[in-house]
N, C-alpha and C positions, 0 to 999 in steps of 0.2 A: 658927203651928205651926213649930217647928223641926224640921230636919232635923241629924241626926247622922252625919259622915263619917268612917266606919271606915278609919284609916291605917292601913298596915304599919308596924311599931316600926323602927328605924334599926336598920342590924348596926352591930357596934364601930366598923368603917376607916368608913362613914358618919358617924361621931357624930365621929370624928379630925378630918375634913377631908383627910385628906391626899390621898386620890386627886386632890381637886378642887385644891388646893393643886401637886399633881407633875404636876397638865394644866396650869397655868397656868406653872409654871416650864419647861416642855418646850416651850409656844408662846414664851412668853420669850428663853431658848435657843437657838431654830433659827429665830427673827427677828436675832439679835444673830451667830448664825454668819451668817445670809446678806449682814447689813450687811459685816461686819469683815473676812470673807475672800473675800465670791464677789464683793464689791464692789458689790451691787444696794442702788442707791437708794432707800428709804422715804420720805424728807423732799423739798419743793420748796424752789428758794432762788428766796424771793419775788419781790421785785424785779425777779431777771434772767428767772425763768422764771414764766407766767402760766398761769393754770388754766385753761382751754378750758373754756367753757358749755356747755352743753348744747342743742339748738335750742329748745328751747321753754325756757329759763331766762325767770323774769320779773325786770327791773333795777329801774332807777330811769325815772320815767318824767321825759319831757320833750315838748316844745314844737317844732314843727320850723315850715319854711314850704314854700312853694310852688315848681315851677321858676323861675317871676318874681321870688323871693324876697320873697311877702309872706306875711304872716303867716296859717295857713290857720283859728285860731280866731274862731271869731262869738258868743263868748260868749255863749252858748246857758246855760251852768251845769250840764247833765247832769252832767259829771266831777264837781262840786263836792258834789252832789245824791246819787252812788252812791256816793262814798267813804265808807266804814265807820268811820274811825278821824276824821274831815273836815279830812283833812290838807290840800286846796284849796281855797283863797279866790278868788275874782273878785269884781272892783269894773266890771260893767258899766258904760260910760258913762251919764248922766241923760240927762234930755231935749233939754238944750243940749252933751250931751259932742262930743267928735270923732269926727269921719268916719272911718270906715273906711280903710283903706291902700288899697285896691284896689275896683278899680270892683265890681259888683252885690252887695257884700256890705252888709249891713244895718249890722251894729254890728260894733267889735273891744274885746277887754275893756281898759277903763283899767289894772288892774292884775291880776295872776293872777301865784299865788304857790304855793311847794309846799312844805310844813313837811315835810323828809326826817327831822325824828326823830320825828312822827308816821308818817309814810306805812309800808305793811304791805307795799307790794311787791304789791298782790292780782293788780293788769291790770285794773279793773273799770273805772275811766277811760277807758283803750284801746279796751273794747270798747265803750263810750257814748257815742263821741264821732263824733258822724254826719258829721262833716267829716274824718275821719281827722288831726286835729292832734295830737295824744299818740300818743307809740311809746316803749316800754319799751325800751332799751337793756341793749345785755347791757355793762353795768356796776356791777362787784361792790366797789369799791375808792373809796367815798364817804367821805371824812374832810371834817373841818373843828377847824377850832383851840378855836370858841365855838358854843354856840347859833345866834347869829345868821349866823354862816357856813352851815348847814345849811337856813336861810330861803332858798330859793330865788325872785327876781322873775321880771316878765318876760323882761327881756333875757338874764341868767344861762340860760333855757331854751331861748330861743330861740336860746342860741350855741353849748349844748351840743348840742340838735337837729339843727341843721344844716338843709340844705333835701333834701325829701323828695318824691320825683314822686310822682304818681297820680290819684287823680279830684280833676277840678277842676270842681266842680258849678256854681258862681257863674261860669263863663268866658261863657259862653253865654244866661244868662238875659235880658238885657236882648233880647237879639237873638227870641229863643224867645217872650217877653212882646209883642213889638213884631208880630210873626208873624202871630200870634191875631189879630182883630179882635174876637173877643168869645169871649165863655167858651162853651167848647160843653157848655154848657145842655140836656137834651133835658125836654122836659115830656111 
Protein backbone atom coordinates (compact mmCIF):
# COMPACT_ATOMS: atom_id res chain seq x y z
CA UNK A 1 0.00 0.00 0.00
CA UNK A 2 1.35 3.21 -0.76
CA UNK A 3 1.31 6.30 1.14
CA UNK A 4 0.98 9.62 -0.65
CA UNK A 5 2.97 12.79 0.92
CA UNK A 6 1.15 15.95 0.33
CA UNK A 7 4.09 18.95 -0.15
CA UNK A 8 3.72 22.49 -0.12
CA UNK A 9 4.50 23.92 -3.67
CA UNK A 10 7.89 25.98 -3.56
CA UNK A 11 7.22 29.95 -3.51
CA UNK A 12 9.28 31.72 -6.44
CA UNK A 13 12.68 32.90 -4.23
CA UNK A 14 12.44 28.97 -3.21
CA UNK A 15 12.35 27.55 -6.70
CA UNK A 16 15.69 30.73 -7.29
CA UNK A 17 17.81 29.31 -4.74
CA UNK A 18 18.98 32.44 -3.95
CA UNK A 19 18.15 32.88 -0.33
CA UNK A 20 20.20 29.51 0.16
CA UNK A 21 22.76 30.75 -2.14
CA UNK A 22 23.15 34.54 -0.19
CA UNK A 23 23.43 32.23 3.37
CA UNK A 24 26.10 30.60 1.91
CA UNK A 25 27.97 33.54 0.49
CA UNK A 26 27.31 35.62 3.96
CA UNK A 27 29.02 32.49 5.95
CA UNK A 28 31.67 32.58 3.20
CA UNK A 29 32.25 36.37 3.71
CA UNK A 30 32.45 36.69 7.38
CA UNK A 31 34.82 33.54 7.47
CA UNK A 32 37.23 35.34 4.97
CA UNK A 33 36.72 38.93 7.01
CA UNK A 34 37.72 37.15 10.15
CA UNK A 35 40.86 35.35 8.36
CA UNK A 36 42.10 38.51 6.45
CA UNK A 37 41.63 41.39 8.94
CA UNK A 38 40.95 40.20 12.70
CA UNK A 39 43.84 37.79 11.95
CA UNK A 40 41.98 34.55 13.64
CA UNK A 41 43.43 31.28 12.54
CA UNK A 42 41.29 28.64 10.68
CA UNK A 43 43.94 26.41 9.35
CA UNK A 44 46.79 24.26 11.44
CA UNK A 45 50.43 24.25 9.95
CA UNK A 46 50.98 20.64 10.28
CA UNK A 47 54.11 19.78 11.00
CA UNK A 48 54.94 22.56 13.40
CA UNK A 49 51.60 22.45 15.16
CA UNK A 50 49.91 18.97 16.32
CA UNK A 51 46.37 18.19 16.87
CA UNK A 52 45.68 17.32 20.57
CA UNK A 53 43.60 13.80 20.76
CA UNK A 54 41.13 13.56 22.54
CA UNK A 55 41.27 11.13 25.66
CA UNK A 56 39.62 8.35 24.56
CA UNK A 57 40.85 8.67 20.72
CA UNK A 58 41.68 5.09 19.41
CA UNK A 59 45.34 4.92 17.50
CA UNK A 60 47.24 2.47 16.18
CA UNK A 61 47.75 -0.38 18.26
CA UNK A 62 51.11 -1.86 19.49
CA UNK A 63 53.05 -4.24 21.46
CA UNK A 64 54.85 -2.92 24.69
CA UNK A 65 56.66 -4.95 27.55
CA UNK A 66 57.20 -5.33 31.04
CA UNK A 67 59.13 -3.12 33.74
CA UNK A 68 61.94 -5.89 33.14
CA UNK A 69 61.66 -5.29 29.74
CA UNK A 70 60.17 -8.58 28.45
CA UNK A 71 57.91 -9.01 26.31
CA UNK A 72 54.28 -9.20 28.11
CA UNK A 73 52.57 -11.31 25.14
CA UNK A 74 51.86 -15.21 25.67
CA UNK A 75 50.50 -15.64 22.46
CA UNK A 76 47.18 -16.60 23.58
CA UNK A 77 45.79 -15.42 19.90
CA UNK A 78 42.54 -13.68 21.43
CA UNK A 79 43.73 -10.22 19.47
CA UNK A 80 44.05 -12.21 16.30
CA UNK A 81 40.72 -14.17 16.91
CA UNK A 82 38.42 -10.62 17.62
CA UNK A 83 39.74 -8.59 14.91
CA UNK A 84 37.09 -7.79 12.40
CA UNK A 85 39.10 -6.81 9.42
CA UNK A 86 41.97 -9.97 10.73
CA UNK A 87 44.53 -7.56 10.39
CA UNK A 88 46.80 -9.80 13.19
CA UNK A 89 48.79 -12.71 12.49
CA UNK A 90 50.58 -14.83 15.18
CA UNK A 91 52.80 -17.69 14.55
CA UNK A 92 52.77 -19.40 18.00
CA UNK A 93 55.94 -21.32 18.61
CA UNK A 94 55.40 -25.51 17.75
CA UNK A 95 56.09 -27.99 20.07
CA UNK A 96 59.92 -27.80 19.89
CA UNK A 97 59.71 -23.71 19.49
CA UNK A 98 61.38 -21.31 21.96
CA UNK A 99 61.20 -20.63 25.42
CA UNK A 100 59.64 -17.82 26.56
CA UNK A 101 61.77 -14.57 27.53
CA UNK A 102 60.88 -14.58 31.12
CA UNK A 103 60.50 -17.11 33.64
CA UNK A 104 56.61 -18.45 34.39
CA UNK A 105 55.37 -17.65 31.16
CA UNK A 106 54.34 -20.55 29.01
CA UNK A 107 54.81 -19.53 25.31
CA UNK A 108 55.91 -15.99 23.46
CA UNK A 109 54.70 -15.75 19.89
CA UNK A 110 57.38 -16.60 17.11
CA UNK A 111 56.05 -13.99 15.07
CA UNK A 112 53.03 -11.34 15.38
CA UNK A 113 52.40 -8.94 12.90
CA UNK A 114 49.95 -6.06 12.26
CA UNK A 115 48.78 -5.16 8.65
CA UNK A 116 48.01 -1.31 9.35
CA UNK A 117 46.20 -1.01 5.93
CA UNK A 118 43.95 -3.64 7.08
CA UNK A 119 43.62 -2.67 10.68
CA UNK A 120 40.03 -0.33 11.47
CA UNK A 121 41.48 1.29 14.53
CA UNK A 122 38.48 -0.62 16.62
CA UNK A 123 40.57 -1.21 20.30
CA UNK A 124 38.96 -4.66 20.25
CA UNK A 125 42.54 -6.25 20.59
CA UNK A 126 43.07 -4.01 23.62
CA UNK A 127 40.41 -5.02 25.17
CA UNK A 128 41.01 -9.04 24.63
CA UNK A 129 44.05 -9.16 25.62
CA UNK A 130 44.15 -10.69 29.33
CA UNK A 131 47.91 -9.82 29.64
CA UNK A 132 47.48 -6.11 29.02
CA UNK A 133 50.21 -6.41 25.94
CA UNK A 134 48.49 -4.10 23.21
CA UNK A 135 47.71 -0.36 23.95
CA UNK A 136 46.38 1.88 21.28
CA UNK A 137 48.46 4.86 21.04
CA UNK A 138 47.25 8.14 20.44
CA UNK A 139 49.06 8.16 17.03
CA UNK A 140 47.44 9.66 14.12
CA UNK A 141 50.30 10.28 11.68
CA UNK A 142 51.07 6.65 10.28
CA UNK A 143 52.69 6.79 6.79
CA UNK A 144 54.77 4.54 4.86
CA UNK A 145 56.40 4.71 1.30
CA UNK A 146 55.15 0.79 0.24
CA UNK A 147 52.82 -1.75 1.25
CA UNK A 148 55.12 -3.57 3.04
CA UNK A 149 56.19 -0.58 5.13
CA UNK A 150 52.85 -0.67 6.79
CA UNK A 151 53.40 -4.55 7.66
CA UNK A 152 54.25 -4.14 11.02
CA UNK A 153 56.57 -7.34 12.86
CA UNK A 154 57.49 -8.01 16.17
CA UNK A 155 60.19 -5.91 16.86
CA UNK A 156 58.90 -2.71 14.87
CA UNK A 157 55.98 -3.08 17.83
CA UNK A 158 57.65 -3.75 20.30
CA UNK A 159 59.85 -0.47 19.82
CA UNK A 160 57.18 1.65 19.16
CA UNK A 161 55.41 0.28 22.60
CA UNK A 162 57.84 0.93 24.60
CA UNK A 163 57.69 -0.65 28.12
CA UNK A 164 54.55 -0.28 29.98
CA UNK A 165 54.07 -1.08 33.97
CA UNK A 166 51.20 -2.83 35.42
CA UNK A 167 49.96 -6.25 36.27
CA UNK A 168 52.40 -8.67 36.12
CA UNK A 169 50.45 -11.84 36.52
CA UNK A 170 53.40 -14.51 35.62
CA UNK A 171 55.88 -12.64 38.37
CA UNK A 172 54.59 -14.77 41.17
CA UNK A 173 53.17 -17.92 39.84
CA UNK A 174 55.92 -20.23 40.22
CA UNK A 175 56.19 -19.17 43.94
CA UNK A 176 52.16 -19.31 44.29
CA UNK A 177 52.16 -23.04 42.50
CA UNK A 178 54.99 -24.18 44.87
CA UNK A 179 52.93 -22.77 47.96
CA UNK A 180 49.97 -25.21 47.47
CA UNK A 181 50.95 -28.65 48.21
CA UNK A 182 47.86 -29.84 46.59
CA UNK A 183 44.78 -28.50 44.85
CA UNK A 184 42.25 -27.48 47.32
CA UNK A 185 39.97 -30.10 46.11
CA UNK A 186 36.82 -30.10 48.40
CA UNK A 187 34.59 -33.44 47.84
Amino acid sequence: MAITVNRKPLTFWERLYLPAIAGGLKVTIRHAFRTLFEGKKVTMEYPEQKWTVPPDYRGAPYLVKDQDGNTKCVSCQLCEFVCPPKAIRITPPGPVGKFADRPNAEKMPEEFEINFLRCIYCGLCQEVCPEEAIFLLKDYSLTGQSRDEMIFGKEKLLALGGVRGGIQKWKNKLEEAQAQENFPVKV
